[in-house]
N, CA, C and O atoms as a GROMACS GRO file, in nm:
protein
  300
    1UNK      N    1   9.936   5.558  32.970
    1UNK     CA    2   9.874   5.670  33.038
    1UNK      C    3   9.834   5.776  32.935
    1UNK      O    4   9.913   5.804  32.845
    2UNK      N    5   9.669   5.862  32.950
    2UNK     CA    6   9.652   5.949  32.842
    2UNK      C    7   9.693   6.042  32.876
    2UNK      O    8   9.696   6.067  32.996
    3UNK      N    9   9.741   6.129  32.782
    3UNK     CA   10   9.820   6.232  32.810
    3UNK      C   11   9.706   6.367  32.784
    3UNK      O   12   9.592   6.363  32.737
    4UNK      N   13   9.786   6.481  32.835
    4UNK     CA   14   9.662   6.610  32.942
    4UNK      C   15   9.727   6.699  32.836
    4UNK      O   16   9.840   6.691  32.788
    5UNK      N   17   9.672   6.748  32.823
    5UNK     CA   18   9.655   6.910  32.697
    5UNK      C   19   9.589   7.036  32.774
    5UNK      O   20   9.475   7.076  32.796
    6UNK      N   21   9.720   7.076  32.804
    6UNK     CA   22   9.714   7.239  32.919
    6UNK      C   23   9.739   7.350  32.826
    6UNK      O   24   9.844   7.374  32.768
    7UNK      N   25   9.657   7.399  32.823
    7UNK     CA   26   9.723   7.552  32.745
    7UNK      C   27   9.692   7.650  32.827
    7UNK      O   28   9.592   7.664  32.897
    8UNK      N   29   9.834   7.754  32.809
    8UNK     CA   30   9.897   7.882  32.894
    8UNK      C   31   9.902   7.987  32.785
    8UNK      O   32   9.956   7.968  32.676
    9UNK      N   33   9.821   8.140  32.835
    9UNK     CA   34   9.850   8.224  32.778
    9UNK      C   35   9.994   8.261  32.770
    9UNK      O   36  10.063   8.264  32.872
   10UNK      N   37  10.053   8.297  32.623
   10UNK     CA   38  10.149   8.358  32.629
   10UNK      C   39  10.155   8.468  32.598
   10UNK      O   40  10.069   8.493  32.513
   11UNK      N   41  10.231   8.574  32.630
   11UNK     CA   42  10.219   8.739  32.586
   11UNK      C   43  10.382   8.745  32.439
   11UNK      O   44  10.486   8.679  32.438
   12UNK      N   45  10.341   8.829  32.361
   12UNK     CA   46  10.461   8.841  32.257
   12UNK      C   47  10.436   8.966  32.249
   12UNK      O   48  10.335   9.036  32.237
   13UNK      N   49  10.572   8.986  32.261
   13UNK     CA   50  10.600   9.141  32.223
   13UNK      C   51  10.712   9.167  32.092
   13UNK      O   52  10.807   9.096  32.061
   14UNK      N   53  10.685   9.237  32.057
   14UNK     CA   54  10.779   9.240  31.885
   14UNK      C   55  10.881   9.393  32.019
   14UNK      O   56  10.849   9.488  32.089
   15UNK      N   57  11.029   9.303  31.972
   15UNK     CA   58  11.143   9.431  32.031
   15UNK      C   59  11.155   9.523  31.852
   15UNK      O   60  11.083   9.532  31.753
   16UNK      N   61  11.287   9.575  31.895
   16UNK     CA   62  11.351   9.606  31.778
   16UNK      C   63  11.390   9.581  31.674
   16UNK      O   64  11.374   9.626  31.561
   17UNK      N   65  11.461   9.482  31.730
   17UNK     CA   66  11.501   9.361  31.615
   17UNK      C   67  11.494   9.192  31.635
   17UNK      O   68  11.568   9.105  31.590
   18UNK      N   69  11.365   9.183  31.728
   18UNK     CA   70  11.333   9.034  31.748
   18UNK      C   71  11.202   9.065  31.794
   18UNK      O   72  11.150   9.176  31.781
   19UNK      N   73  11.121   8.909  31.877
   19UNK     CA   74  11.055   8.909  31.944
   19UNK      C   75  11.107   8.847  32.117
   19UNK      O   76  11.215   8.806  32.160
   20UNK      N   77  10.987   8.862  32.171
   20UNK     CA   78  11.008   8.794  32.304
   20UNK      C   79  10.897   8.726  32.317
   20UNK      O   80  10.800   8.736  32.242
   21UNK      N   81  10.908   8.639  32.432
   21UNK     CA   82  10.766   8.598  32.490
   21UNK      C   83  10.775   8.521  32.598
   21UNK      O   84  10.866   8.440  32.616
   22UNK      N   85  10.648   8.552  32.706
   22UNK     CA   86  10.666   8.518  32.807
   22UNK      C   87  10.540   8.401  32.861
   22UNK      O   88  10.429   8.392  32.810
   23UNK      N   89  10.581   8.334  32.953
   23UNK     CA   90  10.432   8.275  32.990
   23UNK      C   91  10.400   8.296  33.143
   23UNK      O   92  10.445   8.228  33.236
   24UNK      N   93  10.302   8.419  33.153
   24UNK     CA   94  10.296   8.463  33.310
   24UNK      C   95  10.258   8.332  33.431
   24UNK      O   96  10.288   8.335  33.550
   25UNK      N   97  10.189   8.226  33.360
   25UNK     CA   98  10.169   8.140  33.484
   25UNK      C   99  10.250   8.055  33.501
   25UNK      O  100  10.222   7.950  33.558
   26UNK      N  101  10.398   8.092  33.442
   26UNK     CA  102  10.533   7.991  33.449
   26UNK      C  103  10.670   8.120  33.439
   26UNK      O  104  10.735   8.167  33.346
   27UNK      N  105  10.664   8.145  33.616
   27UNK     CA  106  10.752   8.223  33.663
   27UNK      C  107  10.901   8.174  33.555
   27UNK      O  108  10.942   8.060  33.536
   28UNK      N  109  10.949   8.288  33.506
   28UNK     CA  110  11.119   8.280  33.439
   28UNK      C  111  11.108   8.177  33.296
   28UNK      O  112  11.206   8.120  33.247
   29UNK      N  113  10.957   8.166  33.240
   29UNK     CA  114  10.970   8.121  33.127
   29UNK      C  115  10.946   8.159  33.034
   29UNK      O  116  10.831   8.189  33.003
   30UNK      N  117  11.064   8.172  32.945
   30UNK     CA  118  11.125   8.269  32.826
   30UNK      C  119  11.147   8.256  32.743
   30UNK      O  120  11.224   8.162  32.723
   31UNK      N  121  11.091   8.355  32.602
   31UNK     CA  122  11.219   8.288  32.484
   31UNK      C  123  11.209   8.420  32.387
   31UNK      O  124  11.115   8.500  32.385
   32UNK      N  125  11.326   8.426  32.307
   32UNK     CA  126  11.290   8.502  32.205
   32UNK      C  127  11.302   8.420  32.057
   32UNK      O  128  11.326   8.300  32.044
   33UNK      N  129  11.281   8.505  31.964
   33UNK     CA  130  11.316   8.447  31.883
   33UNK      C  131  11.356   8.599  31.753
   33UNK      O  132  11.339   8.717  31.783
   34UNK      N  133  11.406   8.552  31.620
   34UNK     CA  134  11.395   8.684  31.454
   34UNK      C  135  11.274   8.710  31.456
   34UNK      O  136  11.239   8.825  31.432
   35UNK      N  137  11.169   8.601  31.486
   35UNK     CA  138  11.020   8.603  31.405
   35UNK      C  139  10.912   8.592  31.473
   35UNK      O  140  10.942   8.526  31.573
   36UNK      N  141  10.766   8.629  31.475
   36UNK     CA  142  10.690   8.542  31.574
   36UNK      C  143  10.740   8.412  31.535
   36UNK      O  144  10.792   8.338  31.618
   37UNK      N  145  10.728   8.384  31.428
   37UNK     CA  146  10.677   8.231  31.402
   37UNK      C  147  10.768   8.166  31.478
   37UNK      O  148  10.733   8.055  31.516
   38UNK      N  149  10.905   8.213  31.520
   38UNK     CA  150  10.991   8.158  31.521
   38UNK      C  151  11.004   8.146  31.698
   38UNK      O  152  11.043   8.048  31.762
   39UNK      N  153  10.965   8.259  31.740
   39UNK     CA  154  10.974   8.279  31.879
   39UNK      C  155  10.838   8.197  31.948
   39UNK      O  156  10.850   8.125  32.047
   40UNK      N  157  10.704   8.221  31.878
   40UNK     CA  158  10.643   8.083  31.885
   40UNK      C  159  10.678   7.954  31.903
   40UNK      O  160  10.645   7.915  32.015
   41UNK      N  161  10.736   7.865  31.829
   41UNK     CA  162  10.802   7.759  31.830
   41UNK      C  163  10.885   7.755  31.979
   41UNK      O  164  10.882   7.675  32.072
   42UNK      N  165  10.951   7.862  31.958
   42UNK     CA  166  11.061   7.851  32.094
   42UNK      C  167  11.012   7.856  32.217
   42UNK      O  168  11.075   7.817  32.315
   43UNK      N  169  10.887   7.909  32.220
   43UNK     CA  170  10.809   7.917  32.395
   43UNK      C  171  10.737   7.818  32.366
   43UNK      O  172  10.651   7.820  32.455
   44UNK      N  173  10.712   7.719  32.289
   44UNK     CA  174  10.651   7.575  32.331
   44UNK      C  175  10.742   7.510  32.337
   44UNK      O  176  10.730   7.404  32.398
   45UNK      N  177  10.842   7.538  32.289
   45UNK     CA  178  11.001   7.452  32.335
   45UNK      C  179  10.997   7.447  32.516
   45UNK      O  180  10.973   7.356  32.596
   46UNK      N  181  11.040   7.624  32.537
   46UNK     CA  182  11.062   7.629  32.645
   46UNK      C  183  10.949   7.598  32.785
   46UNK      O  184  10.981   7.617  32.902
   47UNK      N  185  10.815   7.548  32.737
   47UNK     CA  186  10.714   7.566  32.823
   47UNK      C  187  10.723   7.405  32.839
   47UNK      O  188  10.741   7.362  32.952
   48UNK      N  189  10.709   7.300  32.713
   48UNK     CA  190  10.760   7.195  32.778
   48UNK      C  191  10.896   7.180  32.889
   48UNK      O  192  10.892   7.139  33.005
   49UNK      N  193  10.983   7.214  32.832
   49UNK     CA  194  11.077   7.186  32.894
   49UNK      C  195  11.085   7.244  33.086
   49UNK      O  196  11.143   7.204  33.186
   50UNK      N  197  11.030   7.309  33.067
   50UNK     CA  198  10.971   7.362  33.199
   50UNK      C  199  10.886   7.282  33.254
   50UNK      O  200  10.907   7.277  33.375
   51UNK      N  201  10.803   7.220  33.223
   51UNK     CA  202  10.689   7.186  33.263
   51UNK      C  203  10.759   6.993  33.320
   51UNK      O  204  10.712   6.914  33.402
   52UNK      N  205  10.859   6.983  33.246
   52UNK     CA  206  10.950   6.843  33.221
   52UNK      C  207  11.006   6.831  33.372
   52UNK      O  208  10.992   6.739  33.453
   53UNK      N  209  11.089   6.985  33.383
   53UNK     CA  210  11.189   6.969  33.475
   53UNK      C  211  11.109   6.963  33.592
   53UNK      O  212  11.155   6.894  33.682
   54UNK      N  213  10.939   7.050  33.623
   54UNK     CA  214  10.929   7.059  33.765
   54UNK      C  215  10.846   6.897  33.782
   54UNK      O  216  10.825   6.847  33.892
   55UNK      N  217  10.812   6.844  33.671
   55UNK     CA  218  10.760   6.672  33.680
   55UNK      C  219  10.885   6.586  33.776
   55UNK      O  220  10.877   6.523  33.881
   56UNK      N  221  10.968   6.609  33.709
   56UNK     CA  222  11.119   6.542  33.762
   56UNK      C  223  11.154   6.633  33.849
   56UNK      O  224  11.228   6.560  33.916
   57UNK      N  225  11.160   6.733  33.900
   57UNK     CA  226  11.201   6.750  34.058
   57UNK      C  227  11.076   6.735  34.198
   57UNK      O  228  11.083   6.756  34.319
   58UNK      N  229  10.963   6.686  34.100
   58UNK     CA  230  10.834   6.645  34.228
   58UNK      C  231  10.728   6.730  34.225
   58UNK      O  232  10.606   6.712  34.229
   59UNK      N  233  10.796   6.822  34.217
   59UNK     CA  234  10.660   6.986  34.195
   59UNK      C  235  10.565   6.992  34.119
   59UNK      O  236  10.575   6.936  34.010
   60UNK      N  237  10.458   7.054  34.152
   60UNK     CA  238  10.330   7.024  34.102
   60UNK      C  239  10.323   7.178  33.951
   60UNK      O  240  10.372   7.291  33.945
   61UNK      N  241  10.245   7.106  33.867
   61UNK     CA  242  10.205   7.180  33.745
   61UNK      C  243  10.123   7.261  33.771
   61UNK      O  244  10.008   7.242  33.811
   62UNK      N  245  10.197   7.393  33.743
   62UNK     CA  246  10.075   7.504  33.780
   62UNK      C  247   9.972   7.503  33.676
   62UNK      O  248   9.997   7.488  33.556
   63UNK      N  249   9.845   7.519  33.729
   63UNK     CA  250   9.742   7.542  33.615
   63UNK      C  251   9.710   7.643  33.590
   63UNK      O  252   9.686   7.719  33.684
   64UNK      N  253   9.695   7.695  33.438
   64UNK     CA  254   9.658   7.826  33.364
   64UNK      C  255   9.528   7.916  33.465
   64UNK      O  256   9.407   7.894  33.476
   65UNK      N  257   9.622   8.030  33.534
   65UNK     CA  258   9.512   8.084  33.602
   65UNK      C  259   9.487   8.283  33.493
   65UNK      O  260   9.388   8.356  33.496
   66UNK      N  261   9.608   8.300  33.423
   66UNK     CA  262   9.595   8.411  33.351
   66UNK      C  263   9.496   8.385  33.199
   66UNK      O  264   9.495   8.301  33.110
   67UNK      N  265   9.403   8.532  33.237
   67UNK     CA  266   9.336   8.559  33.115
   67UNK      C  267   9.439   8.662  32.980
   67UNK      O  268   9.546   8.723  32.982
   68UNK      N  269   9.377   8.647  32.922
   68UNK     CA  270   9.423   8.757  32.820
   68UNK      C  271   9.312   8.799  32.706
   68UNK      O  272   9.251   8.716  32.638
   69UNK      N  273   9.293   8.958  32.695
   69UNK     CA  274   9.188   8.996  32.644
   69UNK      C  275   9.247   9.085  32.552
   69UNK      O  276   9.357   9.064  32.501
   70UNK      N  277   9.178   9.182  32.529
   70UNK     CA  278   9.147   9.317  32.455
   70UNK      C  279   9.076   9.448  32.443
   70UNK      O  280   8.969   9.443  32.383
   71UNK      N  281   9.114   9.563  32.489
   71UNK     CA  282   9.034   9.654  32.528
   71UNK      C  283   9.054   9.784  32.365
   71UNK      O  284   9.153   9.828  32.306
   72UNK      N  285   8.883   9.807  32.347
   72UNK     CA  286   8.910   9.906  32.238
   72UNK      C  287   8.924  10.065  32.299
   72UNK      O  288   8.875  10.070  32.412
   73UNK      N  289   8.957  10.146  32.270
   73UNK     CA  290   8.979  10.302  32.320
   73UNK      C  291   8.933  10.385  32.190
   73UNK      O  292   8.952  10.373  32.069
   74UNK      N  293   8.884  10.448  32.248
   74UNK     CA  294   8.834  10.553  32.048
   74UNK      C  295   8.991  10.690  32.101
   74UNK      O  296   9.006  10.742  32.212
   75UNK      N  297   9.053  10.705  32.015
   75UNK     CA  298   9.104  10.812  31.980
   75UNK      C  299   9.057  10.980  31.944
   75UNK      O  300   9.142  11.063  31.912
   0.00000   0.00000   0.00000
């Protein structure tokens, strides 16, 4: 079977002393990480693994409905 290549915006936010990141079209999926690079890695960890569990409990794969942009403001 060929396999499907979904990509989900993720949002990263730099905390204090880490990052976070979230993926809005996958309610409670999370990760942080020391680094982007690192917290990167970890939300494609956690987005498979999400995406694993609702295959195996029957539930259907939500598809990427969030945009993500950029707005300039003059100061």
């Amino acid at each position: 079977m060929k396999e499907k290549i979904i990509e989900y915006a993720v949002i990263y936010e730099r905390g204090e002393t880490n990052w976070g990141a979230y993926v809005p079209d996958l309610p409670g999926c999370v990760s942080i990480g020391d680094t982007l690079a690192e917290v990167q890695e970890n939300i494609k960890e956690a987005i498979e693994l999400y995406l694993e569990v609702l295959k195996e409990d029957g539930k259907p794969i939500p598809k990427p409905s969030t945009e993500v942009g950029q707005v300039a403001v003059t100061l």
